[in-house]
N, C-alpha and C positions, 0 to 999 in steps of 0.2 A: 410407480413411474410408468407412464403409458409410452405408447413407441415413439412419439414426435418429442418428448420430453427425454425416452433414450438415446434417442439419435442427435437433438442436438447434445448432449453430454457428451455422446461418441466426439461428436463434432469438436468443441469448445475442448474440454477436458481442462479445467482450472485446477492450477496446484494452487493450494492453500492450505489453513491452518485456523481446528476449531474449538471450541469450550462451551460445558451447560455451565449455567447458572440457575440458580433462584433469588427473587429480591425477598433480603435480610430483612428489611427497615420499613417502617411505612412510605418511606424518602424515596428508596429505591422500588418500591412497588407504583408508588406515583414516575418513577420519572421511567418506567417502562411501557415501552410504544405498544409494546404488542407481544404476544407467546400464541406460534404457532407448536404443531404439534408432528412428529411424524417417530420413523423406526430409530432407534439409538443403536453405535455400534461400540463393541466393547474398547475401553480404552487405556493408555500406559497407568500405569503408576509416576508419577513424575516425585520423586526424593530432595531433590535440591530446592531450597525457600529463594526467592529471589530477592535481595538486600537492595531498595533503594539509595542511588548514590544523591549525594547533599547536591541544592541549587549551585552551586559554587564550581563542585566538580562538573556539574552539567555544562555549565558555560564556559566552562575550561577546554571543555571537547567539540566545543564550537569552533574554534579555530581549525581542527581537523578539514572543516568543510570550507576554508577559505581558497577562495579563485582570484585572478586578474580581469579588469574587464579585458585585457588584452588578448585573454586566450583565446576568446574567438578571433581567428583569421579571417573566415567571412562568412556571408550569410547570400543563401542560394533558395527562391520562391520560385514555386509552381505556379501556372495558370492556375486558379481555382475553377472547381468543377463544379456549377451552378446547378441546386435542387431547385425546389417549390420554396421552402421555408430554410436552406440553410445551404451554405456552398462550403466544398473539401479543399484547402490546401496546402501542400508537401512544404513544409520549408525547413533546410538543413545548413546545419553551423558547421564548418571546418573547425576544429578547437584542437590549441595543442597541450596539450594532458594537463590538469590541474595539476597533477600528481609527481608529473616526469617519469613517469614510466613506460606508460605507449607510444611516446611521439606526437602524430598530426593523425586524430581519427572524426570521421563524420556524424556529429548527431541531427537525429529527426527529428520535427515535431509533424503532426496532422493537427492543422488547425479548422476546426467546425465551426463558422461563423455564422452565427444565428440571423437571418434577415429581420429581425425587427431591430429598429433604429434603437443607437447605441448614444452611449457607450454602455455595455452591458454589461453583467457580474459573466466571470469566465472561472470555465473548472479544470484542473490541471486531473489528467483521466493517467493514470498509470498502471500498465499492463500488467502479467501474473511475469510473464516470462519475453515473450513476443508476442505483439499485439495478435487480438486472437477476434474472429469474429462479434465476441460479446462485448470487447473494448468499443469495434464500430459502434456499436447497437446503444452502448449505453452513451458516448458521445452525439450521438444522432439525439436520440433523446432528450438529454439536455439543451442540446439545439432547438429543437423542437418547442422549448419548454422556453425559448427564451435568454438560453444562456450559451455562450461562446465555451466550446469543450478544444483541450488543446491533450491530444494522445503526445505520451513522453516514451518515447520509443528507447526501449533500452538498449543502449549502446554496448552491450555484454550482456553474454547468458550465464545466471545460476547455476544452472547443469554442465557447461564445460569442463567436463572429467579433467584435464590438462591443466586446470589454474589449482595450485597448490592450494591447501586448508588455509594458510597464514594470507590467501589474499582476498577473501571475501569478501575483509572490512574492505577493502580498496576499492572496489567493484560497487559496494550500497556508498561508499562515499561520493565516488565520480555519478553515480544515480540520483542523489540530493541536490549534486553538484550542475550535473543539466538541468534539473530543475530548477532550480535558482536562476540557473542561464534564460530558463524559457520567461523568466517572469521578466526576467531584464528584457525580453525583445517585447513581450506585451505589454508591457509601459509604455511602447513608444507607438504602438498603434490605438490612432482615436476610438475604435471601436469598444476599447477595452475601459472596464471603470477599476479603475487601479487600487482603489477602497474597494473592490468584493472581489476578489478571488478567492475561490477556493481550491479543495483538493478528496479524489475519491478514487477508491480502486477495492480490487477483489481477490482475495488469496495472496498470495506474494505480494500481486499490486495491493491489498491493505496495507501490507507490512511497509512496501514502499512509500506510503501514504502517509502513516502515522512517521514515519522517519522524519519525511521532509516535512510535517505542520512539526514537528515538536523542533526543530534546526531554523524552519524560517519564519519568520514574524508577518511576514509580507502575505502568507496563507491565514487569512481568518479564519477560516475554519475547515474542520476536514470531516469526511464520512468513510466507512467504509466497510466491507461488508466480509464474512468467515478469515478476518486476518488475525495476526497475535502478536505475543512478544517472546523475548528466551529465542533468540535466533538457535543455538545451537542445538537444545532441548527438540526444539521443532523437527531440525534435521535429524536429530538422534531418533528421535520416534516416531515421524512421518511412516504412512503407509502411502505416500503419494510414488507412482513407481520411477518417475524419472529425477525426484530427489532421492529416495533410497538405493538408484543408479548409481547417483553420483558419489554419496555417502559409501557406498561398498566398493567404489573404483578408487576414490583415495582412499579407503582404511587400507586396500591391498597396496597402493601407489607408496605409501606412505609408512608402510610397517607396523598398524596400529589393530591391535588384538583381535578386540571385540568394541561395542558398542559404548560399552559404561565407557572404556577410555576414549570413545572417539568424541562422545560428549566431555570428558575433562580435559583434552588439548583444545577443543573448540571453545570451551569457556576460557583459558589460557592466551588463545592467538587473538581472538575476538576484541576491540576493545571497543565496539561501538553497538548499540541497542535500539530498535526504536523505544523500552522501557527507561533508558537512560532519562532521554528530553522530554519524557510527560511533565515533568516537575516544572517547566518552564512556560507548561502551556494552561491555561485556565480549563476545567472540567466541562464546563458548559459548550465548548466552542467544539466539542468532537460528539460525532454521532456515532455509537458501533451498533453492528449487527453481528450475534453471538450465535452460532449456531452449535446443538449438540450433538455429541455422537459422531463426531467429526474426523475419518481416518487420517485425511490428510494435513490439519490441523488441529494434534489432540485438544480438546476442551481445555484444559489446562492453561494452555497457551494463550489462547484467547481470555479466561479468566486474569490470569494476570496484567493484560494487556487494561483490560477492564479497573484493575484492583490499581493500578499506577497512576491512571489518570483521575481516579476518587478520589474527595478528601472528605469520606467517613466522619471524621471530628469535627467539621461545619456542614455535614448537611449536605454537599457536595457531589452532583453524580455527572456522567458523560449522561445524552440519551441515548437509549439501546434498544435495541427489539431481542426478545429472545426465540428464536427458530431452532425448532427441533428436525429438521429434516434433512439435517447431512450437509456434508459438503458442497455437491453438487448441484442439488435442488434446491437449497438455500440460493445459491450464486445464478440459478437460473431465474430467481424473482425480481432481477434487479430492478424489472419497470415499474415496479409499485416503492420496493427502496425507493430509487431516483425521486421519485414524485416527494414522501417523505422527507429527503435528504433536503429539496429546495426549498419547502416549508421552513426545515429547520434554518436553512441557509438564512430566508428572510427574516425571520423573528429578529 
């Protein structure tokens, strides 16, 4: 890593979650984009097999993510801040909790509107944690490129020591759950072609990413780059230091031993997955980027994520890149991803 490459790192700092692979099949050798190469870091043992649950149950846990159109109370627009090729603007929804449990709280979007005449395919861009400089950079991009990027600014943080283990789920639900909201507002703007939307994010924001394509139908497709599945697995063997923060503030908070049990009450409280909804989504329509050696998302994770969305017995693959080069310098490639990503977008 040379210094402008450490320092943005210092900068960005992506929490995320990774897995090697190698393609098995002649299938999966063809439907791999690309194998970079770089250092591997040693990684868990992961014990637990992960049990696909049936289409039936899948769409059972759909209802989980149902809202009102009424919860949004209202809708508050910025002037937008006019580029060369693409203009910034704030717009934020009063919503009163899908859930009933926070009240009346404000969500963001950053909408990137691409100047070339519409209505155009838009990407719904989701952060790791709080929008972070690489989220601008990569919605600019896709601006750039063409396409209307809409940042889904997370209404709660991950890392809040203070929210019990049992409320996680509630937290990626209300996160699906804006996003759904954002597509309901880009419906109604002419700029937007309501047949392409998509969906991409990085580290967390993957995991956010594959959540909401596998929940909404309205998302054709989705990309996304060192994210995984096994939410709790993740956090049990994360070397990322402000999730292994928060993992060792609730195992004290919470009176939970060690590790092995902090992963079996988190499989317990948990009942929602982004591995749940692959079943619901076609193989072809998600793109991952797998990287290996991956501290803050063991390979693992990312493997399975991989292995949910395949169906092996037809032949069946996501497209993938496979990157060796860590967490961090995988997620700093994203300008050539992107590029990638809208290829696959158009096909």
């Amino acid at each position: 890593m040379n210094k402008k490459t450490g320092l943005l790192a210092a900068m960005i700092f992506i929490p995320a979650l990774c897995l090697p692979l190698r393609a098995e099949t002649a299938l999966e050798q063809f439907n791999s984009l690309g194998l970079e190469t770089g250092s591997v870091a040693p990684q868990p043992s992961v014990e637990k097999v992960w049990e696909p649950i049936s289409p039936e149950a899948a769409l059972n846990k759909l209802a989980l993510f149902n809202y009102q159109k009424t919860d949004v109370i209202s809708v508050k627009r910025s002037v937008p801040v006019v580029h060369k090729q693409y203009s910034i603007e704030k717009i934020q929804l009063l919503i009163n909790d899908p859930l009933r449990q926070l009240g009346e709280f404000t969500q963001t979007y950053m909408l990137y509107r691409t100047m070339q005449p519409g209505p155009r395919p838009t990407v719904l861009v989701f952060p790791p944690f709080i929008p972070q400089v690489i989220d601008d950079w990569s919605a600019t991009r896709f601006a750039k490129k063409g396409y209307n990027a809409v940042i889904v600014v997370p209404c709660e943080s991950l890392t809040d020591k203070t929210r019990p283990l049992d409320k996680v789920d509630d937290l990626l639900i209300r996160n699906v759950i804006t996003g759904r909201m954002c597509i309901d507002l880009l419906e109604t703007l002419p700029e937007v072609d309501k047949d392409k939307i998509y969906a991409y994010g990085i580290s967390m924001g993957g995991i956010r990413t594959t959540l909401s394509f596998g929940v909404e139908p309205r998302i054709k497709k989705a990309a996304e780059i060192v994210g995984g599945g096994d939410i709790p697995g993740i956090i049990a063997d994360t070397r990322f230091d402000l999730l292994e923060g928060l993992r060792d503030a609730r195992m004290e908070i919470e009176g939970i031993a060690n590790v092995a049990d902090f992963r079996a009450y988190m499989e317990k409280v948990m009942t929602i997955d982004p591995l749940d909804f692959a079943v619901l989504r076609q193989p072809e329509d998600i793109f991952l980027v797998l990287g290996h050696g991956d501290r803050f998302v063991p390979d693992a994770y990312q493997k399975k994520l991989y292995e949910v969305f395949s169906r092996p017995e037809e032949g069946r693959y996501p497209a993938v890149i496979r990157a060796s080069t860590g967490h961090i310098v995988t997620a700093l490639k994203f300008k050539r991803y992107i590029d990638r990503f809208i290829e696959f977008f158009e096909r």
